[in-house]
N, C-alpha and C positions, 0 to 999 in steps of 0.2 A: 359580287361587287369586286370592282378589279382594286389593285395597291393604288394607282393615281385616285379612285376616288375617293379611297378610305384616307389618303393624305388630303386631299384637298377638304374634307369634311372635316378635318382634324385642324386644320390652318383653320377654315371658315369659321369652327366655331369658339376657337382660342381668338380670335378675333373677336367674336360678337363679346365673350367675355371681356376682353382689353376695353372695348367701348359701353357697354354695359357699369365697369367699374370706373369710366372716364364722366359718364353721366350722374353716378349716385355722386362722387366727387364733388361737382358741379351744383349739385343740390343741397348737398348737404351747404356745403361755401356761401349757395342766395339764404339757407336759411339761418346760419350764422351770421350772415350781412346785415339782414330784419330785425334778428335778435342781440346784436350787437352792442347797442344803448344800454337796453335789459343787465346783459352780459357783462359790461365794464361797470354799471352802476353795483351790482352783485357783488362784483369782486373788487371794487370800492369800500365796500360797507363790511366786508368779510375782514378785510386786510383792515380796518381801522377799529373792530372789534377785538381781533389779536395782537394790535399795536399796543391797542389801552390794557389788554390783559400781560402782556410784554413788562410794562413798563409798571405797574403795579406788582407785578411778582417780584421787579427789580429794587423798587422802595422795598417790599418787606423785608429781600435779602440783604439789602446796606444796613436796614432798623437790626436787624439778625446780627447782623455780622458786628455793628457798634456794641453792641451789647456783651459778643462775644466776648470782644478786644477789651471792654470796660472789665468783665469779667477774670480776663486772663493777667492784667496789670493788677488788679486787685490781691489777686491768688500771689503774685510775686511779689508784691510788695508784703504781704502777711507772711511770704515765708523768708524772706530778707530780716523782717521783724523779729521772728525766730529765731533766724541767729543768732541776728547781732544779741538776741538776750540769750540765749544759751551758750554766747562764747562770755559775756558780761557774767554769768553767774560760774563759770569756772575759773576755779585760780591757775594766775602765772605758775606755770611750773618751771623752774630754770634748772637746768642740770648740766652743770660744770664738770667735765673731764678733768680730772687730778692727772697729774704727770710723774711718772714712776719717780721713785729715790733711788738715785745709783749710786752705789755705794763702789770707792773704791778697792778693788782687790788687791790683797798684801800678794806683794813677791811671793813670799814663799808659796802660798797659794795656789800662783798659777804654774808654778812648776812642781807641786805635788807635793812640796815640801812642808813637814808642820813645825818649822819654827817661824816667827814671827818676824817683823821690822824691828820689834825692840828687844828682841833676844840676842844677843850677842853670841856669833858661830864658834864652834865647838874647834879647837887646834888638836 
């Protein structure tokens, strides 16, 4: 067999395939046509089955979640209670800083000297 016809049988029959799959196409589409009703009613009833389960699962999380939040005000309100009585059963403690006594230094003192303001200096 020569290369023109081994090409031309290679085209021929990539063609028969192109049409071959142009035809299942074609079929498959009239049987999706017929089946169509079937088909949208299906997927009607499918989508209105997981609507109601949707919206049911959404009630139980809001009942869920109220309960949470009734729970979590509660919890803070009992431990606010706590406090305020455990700061109620402790006494005020006040604690006043005292302010040094300064006392002042005699003359002689500060110049190392040990006689006094009322000692009268020596001639």
């Amino acid at each position: 067999m020569t290369i023109t016809d081994e090409i031309r049988k290679t085209v021929t029959t990539a063609s028969y395939a192109a049409a071959g799959t142009a035809d299942l196409a074609a079929e498959k589409l009239r049987e999706l046509r017929t089946h169509a009703p079937e088909l949208r009613e299906q997927a009607q009833s499918t989508f209105r089955v997981y609507a109601a389960k949707a919206k049911e699962t959404y009630d139980e999380l809001s009942e869920r979640g109220k309960g949470a939040v009734e729970t979590w005000r509660a919890e803070r309100a009992a431990a606010a209670r706590e406090e305020e009585e455990r700061d109620a059963e402790t006494p005020e403690v006040i604690v006043e800083r005292a302010e040094p006594e300064v006392t002042p230094l005699a003359k002689s003192d500060a110049k190392g000297d040990t006689t006094s303001d009322t000692e009268s200096p020596r001639a």
